[in-house]
C-alpha positions as protocol buffer text, in pm:
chain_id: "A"
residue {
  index: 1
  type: UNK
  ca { x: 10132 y: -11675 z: -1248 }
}
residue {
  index: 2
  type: UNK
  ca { x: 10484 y: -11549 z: -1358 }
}
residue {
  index: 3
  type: UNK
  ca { x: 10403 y: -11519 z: -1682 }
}
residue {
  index: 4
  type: UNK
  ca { x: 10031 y: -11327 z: -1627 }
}
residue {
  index: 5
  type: UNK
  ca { x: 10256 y: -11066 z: -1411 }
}
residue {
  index: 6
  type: UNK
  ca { x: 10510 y: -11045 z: -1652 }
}
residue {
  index: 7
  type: UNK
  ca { x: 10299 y: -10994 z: -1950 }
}
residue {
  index: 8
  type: UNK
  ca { x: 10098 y: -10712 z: -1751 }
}
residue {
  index: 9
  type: UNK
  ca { x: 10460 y: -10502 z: -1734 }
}
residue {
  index: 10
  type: UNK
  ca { x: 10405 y: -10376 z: -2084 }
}
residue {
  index: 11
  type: UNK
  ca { x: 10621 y: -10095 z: -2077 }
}
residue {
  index: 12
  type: UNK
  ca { x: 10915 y: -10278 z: -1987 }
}
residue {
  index: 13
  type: UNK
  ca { x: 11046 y: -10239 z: -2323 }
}
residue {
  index: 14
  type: UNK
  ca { x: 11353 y: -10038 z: -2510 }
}
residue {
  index: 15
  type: UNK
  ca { x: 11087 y: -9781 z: -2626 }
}
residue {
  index: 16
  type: UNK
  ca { x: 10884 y: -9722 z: -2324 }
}
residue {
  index: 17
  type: UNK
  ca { x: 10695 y: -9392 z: -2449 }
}
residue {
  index: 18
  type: UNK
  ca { x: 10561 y: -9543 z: -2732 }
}
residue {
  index: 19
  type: UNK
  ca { x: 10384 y: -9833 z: -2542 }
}
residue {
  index: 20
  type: UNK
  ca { x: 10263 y: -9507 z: -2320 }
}
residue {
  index: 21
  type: UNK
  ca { x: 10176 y: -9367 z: -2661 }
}
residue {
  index: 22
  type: UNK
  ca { x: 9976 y: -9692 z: -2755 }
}
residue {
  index: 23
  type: UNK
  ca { x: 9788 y: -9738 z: -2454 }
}
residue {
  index: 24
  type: UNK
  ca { x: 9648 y: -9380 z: -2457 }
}
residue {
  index: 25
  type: UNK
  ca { x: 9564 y: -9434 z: -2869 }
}
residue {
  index: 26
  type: UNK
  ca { x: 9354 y: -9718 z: -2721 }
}
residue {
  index: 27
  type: UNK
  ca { x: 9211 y: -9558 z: -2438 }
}
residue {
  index: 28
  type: UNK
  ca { x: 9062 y: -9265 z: -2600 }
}
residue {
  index: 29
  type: UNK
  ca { x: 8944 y: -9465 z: -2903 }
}
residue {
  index: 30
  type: UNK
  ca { x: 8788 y: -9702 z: -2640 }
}
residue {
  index: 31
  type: UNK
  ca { x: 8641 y: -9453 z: -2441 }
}
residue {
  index: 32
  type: UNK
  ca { x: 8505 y: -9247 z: -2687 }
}
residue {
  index: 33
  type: UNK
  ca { x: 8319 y: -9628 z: -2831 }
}
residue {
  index: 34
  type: UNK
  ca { x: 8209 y: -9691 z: -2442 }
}
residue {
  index: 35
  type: UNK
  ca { x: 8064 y: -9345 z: -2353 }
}
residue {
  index: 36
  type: UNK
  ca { x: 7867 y: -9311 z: -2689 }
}
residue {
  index: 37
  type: UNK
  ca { x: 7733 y: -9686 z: -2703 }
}
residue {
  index: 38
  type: UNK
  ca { x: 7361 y: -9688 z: -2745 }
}
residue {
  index: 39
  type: UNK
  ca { x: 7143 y: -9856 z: -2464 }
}
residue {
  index: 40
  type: UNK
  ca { x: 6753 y: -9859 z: -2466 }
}
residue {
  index: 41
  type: UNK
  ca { x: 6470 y: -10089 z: -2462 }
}
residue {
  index: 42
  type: UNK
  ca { x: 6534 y: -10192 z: -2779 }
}
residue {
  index: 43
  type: UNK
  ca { x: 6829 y: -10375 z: -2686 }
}
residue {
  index: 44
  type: UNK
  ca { x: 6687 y: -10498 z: -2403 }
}
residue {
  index: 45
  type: UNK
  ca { x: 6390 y: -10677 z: -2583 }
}
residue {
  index: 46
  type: UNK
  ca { x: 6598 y: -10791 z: -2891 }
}
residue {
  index: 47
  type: UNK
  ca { x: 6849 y: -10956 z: -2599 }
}
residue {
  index: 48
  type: UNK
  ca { x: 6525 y: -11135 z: -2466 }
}
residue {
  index: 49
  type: UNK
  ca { x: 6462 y: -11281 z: -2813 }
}
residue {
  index: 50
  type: UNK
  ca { x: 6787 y: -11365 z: -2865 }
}
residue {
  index: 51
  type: UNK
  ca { x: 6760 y: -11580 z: -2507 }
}
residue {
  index: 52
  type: UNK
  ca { x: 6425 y: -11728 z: -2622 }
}
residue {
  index: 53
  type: UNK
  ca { x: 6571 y: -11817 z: -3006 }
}
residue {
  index: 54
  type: UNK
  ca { x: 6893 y: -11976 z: -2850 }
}
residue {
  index: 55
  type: UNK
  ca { x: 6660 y: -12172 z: -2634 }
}
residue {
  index: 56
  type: UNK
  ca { x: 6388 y: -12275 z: -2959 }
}
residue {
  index: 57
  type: UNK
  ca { x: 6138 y: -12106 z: -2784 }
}
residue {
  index: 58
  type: UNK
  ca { x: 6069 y: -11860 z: -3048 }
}
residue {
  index: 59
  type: UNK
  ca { x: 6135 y: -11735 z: -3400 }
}
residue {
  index: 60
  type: UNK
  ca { x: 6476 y: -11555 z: -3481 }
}
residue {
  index: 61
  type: UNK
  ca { x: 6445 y: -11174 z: -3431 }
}
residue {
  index: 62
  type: UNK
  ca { x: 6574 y: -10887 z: -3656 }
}
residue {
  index: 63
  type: UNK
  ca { x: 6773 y: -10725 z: -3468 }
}
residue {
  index: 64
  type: UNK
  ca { x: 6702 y: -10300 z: -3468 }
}
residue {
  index: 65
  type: UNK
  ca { x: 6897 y: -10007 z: -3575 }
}
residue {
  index: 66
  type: UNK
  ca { x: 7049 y: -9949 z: -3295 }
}
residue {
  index: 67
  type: UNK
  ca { x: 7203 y: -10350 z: -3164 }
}
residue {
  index: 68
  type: UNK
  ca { x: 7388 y: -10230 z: -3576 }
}
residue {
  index: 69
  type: UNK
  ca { x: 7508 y: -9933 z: -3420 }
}
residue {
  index: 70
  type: UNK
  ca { x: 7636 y: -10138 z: -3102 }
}
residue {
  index: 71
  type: UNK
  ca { x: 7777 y: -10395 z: -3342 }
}
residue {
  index: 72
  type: UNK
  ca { x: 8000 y: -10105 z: -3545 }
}
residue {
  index: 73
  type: UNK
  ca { x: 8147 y: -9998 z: -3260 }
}
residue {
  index: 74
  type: UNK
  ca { x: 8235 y: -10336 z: -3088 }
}
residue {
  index: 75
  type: UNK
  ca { x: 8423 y: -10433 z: -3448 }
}
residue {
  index: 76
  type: UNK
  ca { x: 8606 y: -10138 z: -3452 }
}
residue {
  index: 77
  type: UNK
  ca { x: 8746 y: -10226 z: -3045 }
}
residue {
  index: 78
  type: UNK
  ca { x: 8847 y: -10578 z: -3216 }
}
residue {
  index: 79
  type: UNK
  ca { x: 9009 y: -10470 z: -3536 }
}
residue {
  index: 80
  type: UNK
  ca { x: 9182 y: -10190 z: -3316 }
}
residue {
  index: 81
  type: UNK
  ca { x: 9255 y: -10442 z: -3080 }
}
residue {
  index: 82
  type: UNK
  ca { x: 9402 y: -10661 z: -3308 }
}
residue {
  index: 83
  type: UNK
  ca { x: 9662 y: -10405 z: -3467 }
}
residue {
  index: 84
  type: UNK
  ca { x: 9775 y: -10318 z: -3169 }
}
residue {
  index: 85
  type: UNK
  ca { x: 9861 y: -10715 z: -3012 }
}
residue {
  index: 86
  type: UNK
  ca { x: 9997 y: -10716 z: -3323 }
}
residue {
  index: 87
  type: UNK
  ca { x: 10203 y: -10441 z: -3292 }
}
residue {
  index: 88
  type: UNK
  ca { x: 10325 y: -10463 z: -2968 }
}
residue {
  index: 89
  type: UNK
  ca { x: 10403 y: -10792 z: -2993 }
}
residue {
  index: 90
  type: UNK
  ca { x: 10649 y: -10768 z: -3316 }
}
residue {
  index: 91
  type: UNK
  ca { x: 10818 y: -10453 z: -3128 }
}
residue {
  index: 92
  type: UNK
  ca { x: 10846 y: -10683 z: -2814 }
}
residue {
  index: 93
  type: UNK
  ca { x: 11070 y: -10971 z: -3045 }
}
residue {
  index: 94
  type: UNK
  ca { x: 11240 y: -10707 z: -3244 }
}
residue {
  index: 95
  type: UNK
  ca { x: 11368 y: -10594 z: -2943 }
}
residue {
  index: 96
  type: UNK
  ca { x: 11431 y: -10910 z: -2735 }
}
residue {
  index: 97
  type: UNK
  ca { x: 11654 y: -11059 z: -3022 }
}
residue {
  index: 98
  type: UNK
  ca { x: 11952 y: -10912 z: -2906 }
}
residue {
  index: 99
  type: UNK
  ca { x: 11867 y: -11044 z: -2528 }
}
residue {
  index: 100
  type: UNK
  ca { x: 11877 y: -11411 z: -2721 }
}
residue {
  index: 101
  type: UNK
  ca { x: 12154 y: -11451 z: -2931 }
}
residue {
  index: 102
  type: UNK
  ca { x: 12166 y: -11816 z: -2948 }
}
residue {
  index: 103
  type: UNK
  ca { x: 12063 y: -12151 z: -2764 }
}
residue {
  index: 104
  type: UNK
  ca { x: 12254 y: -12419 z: -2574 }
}
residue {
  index: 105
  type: UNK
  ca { x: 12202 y: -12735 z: -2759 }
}
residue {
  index: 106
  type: UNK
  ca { x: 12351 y: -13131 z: -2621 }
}
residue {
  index: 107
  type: UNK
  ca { x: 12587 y: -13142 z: -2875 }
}
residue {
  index: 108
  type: UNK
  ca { x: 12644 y: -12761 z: -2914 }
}
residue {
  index: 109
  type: UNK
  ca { x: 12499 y: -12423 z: -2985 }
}
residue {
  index: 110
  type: UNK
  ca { x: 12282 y: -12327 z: -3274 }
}
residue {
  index: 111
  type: UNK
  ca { x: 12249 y: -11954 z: -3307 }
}
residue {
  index: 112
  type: UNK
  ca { x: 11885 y: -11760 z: -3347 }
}
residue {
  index: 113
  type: UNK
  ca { x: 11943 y: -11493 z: -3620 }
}
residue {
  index: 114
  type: UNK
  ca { x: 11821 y: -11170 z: -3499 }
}
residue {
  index: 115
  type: UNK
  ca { x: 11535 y: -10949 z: -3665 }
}
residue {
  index: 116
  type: UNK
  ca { x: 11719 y: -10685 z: -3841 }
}
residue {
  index: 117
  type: UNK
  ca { x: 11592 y: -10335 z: -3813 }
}
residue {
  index: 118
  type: UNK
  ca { x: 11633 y: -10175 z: -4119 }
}
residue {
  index: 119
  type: UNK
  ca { x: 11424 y: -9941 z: -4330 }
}
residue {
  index: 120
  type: UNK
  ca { x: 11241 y: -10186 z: -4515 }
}
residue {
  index: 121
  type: UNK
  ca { x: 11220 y: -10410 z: -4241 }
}
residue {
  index: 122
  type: UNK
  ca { x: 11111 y: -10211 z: -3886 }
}
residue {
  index: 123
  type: UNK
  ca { x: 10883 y: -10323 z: -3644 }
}
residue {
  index: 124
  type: UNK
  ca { x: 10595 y: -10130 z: -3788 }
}
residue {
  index: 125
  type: UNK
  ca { x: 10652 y: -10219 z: -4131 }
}
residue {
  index: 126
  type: UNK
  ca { x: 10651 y: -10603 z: -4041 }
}
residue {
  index: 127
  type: UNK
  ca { x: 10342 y: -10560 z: -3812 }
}
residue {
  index: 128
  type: UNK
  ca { x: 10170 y: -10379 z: -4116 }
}
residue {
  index: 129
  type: UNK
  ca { x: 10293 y: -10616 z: -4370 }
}
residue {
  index: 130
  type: UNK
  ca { x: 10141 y: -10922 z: -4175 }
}
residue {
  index: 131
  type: UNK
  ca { x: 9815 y: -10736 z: -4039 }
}
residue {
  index: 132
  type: UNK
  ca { x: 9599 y: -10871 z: -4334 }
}
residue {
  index: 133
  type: UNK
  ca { x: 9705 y: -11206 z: -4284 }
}
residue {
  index: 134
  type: UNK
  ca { x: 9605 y: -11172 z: -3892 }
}
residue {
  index: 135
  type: UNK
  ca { x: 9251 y: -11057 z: -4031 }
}
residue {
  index: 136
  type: UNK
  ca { x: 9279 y: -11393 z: -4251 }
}
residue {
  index: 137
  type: UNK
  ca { x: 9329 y: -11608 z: -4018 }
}
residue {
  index: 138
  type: UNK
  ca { x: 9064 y: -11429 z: -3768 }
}
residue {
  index: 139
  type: UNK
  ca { x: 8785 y: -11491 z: -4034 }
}
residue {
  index: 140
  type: UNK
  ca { x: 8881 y: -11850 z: -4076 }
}
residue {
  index: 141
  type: UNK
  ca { x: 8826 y: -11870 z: -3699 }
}
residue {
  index: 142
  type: UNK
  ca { x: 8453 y: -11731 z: -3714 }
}
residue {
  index: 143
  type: UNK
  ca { x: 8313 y: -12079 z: -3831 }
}
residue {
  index: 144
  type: UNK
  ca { x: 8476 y: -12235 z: -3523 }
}
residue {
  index: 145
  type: UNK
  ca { x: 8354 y: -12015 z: -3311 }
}
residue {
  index: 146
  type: UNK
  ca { x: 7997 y: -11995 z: -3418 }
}
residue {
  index: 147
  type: UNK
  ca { x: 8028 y: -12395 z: -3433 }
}
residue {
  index: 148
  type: UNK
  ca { x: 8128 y: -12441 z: -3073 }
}
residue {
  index: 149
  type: UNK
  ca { x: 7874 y: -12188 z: -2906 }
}
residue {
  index: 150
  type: UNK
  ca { x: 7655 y: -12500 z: -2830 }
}
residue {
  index: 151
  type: UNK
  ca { x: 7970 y: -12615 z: -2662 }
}
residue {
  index: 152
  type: UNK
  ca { x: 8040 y: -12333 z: -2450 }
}
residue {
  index: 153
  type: UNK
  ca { x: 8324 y: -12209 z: -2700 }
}
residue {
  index: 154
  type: UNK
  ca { x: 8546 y: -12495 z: -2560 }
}
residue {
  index: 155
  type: UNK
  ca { x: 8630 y: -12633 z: -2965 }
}
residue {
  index: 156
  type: UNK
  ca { x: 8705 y: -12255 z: -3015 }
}
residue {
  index: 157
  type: UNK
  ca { x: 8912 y: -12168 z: -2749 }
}
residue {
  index: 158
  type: UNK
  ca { x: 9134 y: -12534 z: -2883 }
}
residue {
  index: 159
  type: UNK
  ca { x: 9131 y: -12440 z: -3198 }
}
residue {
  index: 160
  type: UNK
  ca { x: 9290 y: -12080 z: -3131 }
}
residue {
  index: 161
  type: UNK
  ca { x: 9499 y: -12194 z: -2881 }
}
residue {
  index: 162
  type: UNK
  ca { x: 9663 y: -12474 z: -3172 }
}
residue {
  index: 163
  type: UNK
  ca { x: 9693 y: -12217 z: -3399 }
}
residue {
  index: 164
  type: UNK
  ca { x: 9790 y: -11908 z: -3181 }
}
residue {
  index: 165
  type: UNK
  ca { x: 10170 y: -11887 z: -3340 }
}
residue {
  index: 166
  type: UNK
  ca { x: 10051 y: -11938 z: -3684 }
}
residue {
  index: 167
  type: UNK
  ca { x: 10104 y: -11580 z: -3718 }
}
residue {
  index: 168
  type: UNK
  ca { x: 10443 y: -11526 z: -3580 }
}
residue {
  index: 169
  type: UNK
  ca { x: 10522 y: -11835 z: -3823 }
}
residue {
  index: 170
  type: UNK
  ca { x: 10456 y: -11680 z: -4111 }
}
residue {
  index: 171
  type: UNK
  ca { x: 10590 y: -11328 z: -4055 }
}
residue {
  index: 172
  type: UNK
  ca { x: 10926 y: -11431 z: -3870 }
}
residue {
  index: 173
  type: UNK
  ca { x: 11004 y: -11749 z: -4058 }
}
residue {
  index: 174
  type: UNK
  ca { x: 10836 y: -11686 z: -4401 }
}
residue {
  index: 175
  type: UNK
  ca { x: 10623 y: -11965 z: -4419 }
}
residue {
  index: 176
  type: UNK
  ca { x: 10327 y: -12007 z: -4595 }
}
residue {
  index: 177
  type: UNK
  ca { x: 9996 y: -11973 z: -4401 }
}
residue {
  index: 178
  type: UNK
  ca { x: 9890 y: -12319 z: -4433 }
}
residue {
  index: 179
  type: UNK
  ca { x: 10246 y: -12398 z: -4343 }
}
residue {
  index: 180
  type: UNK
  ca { x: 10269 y: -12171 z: -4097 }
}
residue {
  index: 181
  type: UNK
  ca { x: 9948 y: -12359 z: -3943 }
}
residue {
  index: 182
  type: UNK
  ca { x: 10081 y: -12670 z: -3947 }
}
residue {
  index: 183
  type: UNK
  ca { x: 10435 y: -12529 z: -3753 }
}
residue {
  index: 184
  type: UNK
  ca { x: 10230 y: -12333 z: -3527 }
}
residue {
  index: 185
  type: UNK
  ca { x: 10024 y: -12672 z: -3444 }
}
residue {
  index: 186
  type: UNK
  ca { x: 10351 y: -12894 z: -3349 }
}
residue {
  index: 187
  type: UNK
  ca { x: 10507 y: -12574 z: -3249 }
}
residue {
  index: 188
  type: UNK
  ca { x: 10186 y: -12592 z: -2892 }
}
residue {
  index: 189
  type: UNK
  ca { x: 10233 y: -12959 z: -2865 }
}
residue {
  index: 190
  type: UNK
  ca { x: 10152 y: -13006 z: -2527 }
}
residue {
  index: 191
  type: UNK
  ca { x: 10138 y: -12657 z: -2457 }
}
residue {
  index: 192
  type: UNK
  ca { x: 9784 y: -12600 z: -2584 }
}
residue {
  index: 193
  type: UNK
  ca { x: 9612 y: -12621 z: -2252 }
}
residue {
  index: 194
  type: UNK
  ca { x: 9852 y: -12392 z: -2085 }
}
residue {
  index: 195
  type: UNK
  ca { x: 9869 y: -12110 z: -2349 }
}
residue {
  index: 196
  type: UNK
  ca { x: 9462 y: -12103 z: -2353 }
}
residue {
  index: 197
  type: UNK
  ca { x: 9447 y: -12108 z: -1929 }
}
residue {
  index: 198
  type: UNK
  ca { x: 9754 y: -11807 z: -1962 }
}
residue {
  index: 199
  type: UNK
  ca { x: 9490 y: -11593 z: -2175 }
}
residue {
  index: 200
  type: UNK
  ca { x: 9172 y: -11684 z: -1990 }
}
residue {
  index: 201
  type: UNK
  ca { x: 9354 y: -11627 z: -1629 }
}
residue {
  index: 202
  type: UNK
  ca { x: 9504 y: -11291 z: -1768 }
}
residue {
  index: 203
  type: UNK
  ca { x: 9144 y: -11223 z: -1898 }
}
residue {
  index: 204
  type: UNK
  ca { x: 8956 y: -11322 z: -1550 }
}
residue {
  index: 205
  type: UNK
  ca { x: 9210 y: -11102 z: -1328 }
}
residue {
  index: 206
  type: UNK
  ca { x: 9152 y: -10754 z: -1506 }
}
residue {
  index: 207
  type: UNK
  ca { x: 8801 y: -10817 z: -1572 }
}
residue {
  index: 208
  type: UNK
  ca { x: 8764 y: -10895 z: -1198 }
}
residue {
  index: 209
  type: UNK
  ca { x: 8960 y: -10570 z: -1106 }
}
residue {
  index: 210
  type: UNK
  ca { x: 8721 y: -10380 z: -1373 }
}
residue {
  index: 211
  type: UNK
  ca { x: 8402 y: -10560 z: -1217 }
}
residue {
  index: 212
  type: UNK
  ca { x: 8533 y: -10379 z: -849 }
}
residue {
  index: 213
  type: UNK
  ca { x: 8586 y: -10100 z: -953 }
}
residue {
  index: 214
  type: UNK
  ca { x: 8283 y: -10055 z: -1163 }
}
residue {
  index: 215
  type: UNK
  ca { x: 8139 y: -10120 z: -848 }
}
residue {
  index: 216
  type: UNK
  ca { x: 8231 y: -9841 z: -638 }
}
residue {
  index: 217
  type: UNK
  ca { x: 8146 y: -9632 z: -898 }
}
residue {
  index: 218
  type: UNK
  ca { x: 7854 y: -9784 z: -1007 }
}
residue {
  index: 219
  type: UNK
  ca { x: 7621 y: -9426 z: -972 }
}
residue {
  index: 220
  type: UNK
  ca { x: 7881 y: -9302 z: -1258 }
}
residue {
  index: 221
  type: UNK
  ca { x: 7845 y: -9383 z: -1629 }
}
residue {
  index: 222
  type: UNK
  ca { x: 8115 y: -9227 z: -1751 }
}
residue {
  index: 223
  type: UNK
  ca { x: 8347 y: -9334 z: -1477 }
}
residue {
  index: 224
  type: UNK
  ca { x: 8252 y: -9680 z: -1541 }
}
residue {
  index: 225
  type: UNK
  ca { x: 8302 y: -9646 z: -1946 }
}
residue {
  index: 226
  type: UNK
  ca { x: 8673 y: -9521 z: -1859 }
}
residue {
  index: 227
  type: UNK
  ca { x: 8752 y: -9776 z: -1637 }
}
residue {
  index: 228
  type: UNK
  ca { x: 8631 y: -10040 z: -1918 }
}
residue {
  index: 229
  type: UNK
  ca { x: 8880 y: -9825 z: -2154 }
}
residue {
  index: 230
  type: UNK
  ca { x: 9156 y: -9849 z: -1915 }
}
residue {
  index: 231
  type: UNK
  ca { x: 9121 y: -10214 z: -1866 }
}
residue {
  index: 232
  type: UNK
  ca { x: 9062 y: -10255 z: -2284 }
}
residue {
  index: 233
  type: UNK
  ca { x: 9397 y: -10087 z: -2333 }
}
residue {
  index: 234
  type: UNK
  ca { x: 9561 y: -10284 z: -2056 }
}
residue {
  index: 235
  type: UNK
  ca { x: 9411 y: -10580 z: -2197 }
}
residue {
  index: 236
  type: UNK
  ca { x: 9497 y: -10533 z: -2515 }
}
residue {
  index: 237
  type: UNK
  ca { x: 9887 y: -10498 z: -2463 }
}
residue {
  index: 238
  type: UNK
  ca { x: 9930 y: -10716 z: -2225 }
}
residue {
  index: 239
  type: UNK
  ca { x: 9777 y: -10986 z: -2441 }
}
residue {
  index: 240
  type: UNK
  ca { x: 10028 y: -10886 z: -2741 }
}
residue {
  index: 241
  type: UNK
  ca { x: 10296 y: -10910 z: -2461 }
}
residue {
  index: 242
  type: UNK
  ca { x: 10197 y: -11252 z: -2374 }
}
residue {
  index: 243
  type: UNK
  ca { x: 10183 y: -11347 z: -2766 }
}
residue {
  index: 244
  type: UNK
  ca { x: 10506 y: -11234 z: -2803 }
}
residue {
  index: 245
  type: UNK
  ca { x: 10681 y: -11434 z: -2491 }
}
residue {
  index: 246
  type: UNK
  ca { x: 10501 y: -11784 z: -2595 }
}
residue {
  index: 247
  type: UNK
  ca { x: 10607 y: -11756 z: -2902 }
}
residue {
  index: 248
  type: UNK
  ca { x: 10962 y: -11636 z: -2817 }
}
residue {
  index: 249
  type: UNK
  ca { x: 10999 y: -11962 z: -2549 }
}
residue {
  index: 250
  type: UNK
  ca { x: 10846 y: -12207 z: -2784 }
}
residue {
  index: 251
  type: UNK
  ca { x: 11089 y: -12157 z: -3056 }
}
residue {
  index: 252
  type: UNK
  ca { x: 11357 y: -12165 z: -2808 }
}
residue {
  index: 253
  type: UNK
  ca { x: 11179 y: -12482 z: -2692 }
}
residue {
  index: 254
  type: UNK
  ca { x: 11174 y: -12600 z: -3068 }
}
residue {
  index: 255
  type: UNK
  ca { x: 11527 y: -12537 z: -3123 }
}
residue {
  index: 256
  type: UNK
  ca { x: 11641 y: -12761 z: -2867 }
}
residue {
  index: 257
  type: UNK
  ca { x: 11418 y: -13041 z: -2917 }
}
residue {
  index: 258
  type: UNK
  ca { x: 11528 y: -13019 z: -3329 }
}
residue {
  index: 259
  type: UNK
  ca { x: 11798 y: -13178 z: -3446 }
}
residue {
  index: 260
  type: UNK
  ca { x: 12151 y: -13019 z: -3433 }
}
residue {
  index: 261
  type: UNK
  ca { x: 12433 y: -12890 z: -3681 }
}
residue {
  index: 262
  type: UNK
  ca { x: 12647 y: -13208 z: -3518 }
}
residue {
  index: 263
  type: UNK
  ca { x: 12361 y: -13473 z: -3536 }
}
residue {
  index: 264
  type: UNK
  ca { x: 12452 y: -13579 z: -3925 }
}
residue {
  index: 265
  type: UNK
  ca { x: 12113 y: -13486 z: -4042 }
}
């Protein structure tokens, strides 16, 4: 529970007005998707196919113009939401290197070598630099995910739970992307289960807020499509927040449990 509340404080951070800046990028991109997303009929009877296909009572539909419309506009909320974990969670280690300078170890102290700001190495720039290979490693996920539908997305929720630092791997320690797999794998030993329960709780609390609040306002469309933003951009950061502290505490946690300067080795 400490760590849901603490990710949800996302602008406690050096550069507050630029997380403030961030969330209201995502809430009027997010808005504007919510309050012009097509409804009909037409959804409504492709849905109902899609129900009797997934339950081989029927043929597989074609879905119409519109569910492409509807599917344009929920990509762009993912690839937007994406960038902007992304972002906030380099910004977030950037600036919590100095807070970390080094780790105790039992025979000593190994230092962590803090993330340099300079001009060819900012926060944005490194976020930038290593947004392709987030997209990457999102399409190798797709497979996965379609694969463990049948499954009630359990496999896929394991699988991006094992590989959730794989990305923080390869942009902070310059590792490879299968390498950075395989670190980011023994890197949530044991912590799988908790990192995917952290997301899902985080998840289940604003979507439960939304869900009341949608509620009282239920007469109102547009009320309920800005509530949906504000909860998308809350979402959104906080998640990047939470990114950014697992992956900060488990290569604290990996530093202690590897072997030190006075070990021989």
């Amino acid at each position: 529970m400490r760590i849901i509340l603490e990710a949800l404080k996302i602008d406690k951070m050096p550069k507050a007005r630029l997380v403030h800046l961030w969330f209201a990028l995502l809430f009027i991109l997010a808005a504007t998707a919510y309050m012009t997303m097509p409804e009909g009929g037409q959804l409504d009877h492709f849905n109902e196919q899609m129900a009797s296909f997934l339950q081989r009572k029927a043929a597989l539909p074609f879905p119409p113009a519109i569910w492409f419309s509807v599917l344009l506009r929920q990509a762009g909320l993912i690839l937007a939401s994406s960038w902007f974990i992304l972002l906030y969670a380099v910004h977030w280690l950037f600036a919590s290197s100095d807070i970390v300078g080094e780790v105790v170890l039992s025979q000593g102290t190994m230092a962590i070598p803090p993330m340099t700001k300079t001009k060819d190495r900012s926060p944005t720039r490194v976020a930038l630099k290593a947004y392709p290979t987030l997209l990457l490693l999102a399409a190798a996920s797709i497979l996965p995910y379609v694969l463990s539908i049948p499954l009630m997305g359990i496999p896929f929720f394991v699988f991006s739970s094992m590989f959730s630092m794989a990305i923080f791997v390869r942009t902070f320690e310059n590792k490879g992307i299968p390498s950075a797999m395989e670190a980011s794998f023994q890197m949530t030993m044991g912590m799988k289960f908790f990192i995917f329960v952290s997301f899902m709780f985080l998840q289940s609390i604003t979507s439960m807020a939304a869900s009341l609040l949608q509620m009282v306002f239920a007469r109102s469309l547009w009320a309920g499509s800005l509530i949906r933003a504000f909860f998308f951009a809350l979402n959104t950061l906080a998640f990047g927040r939470m990114a950014a502290l697992f992956y900060r505490s488990l290569s604290a946690r990996g530093a202690l449990t590897a072997p030190g300067p006075l070990d021989g080795n």
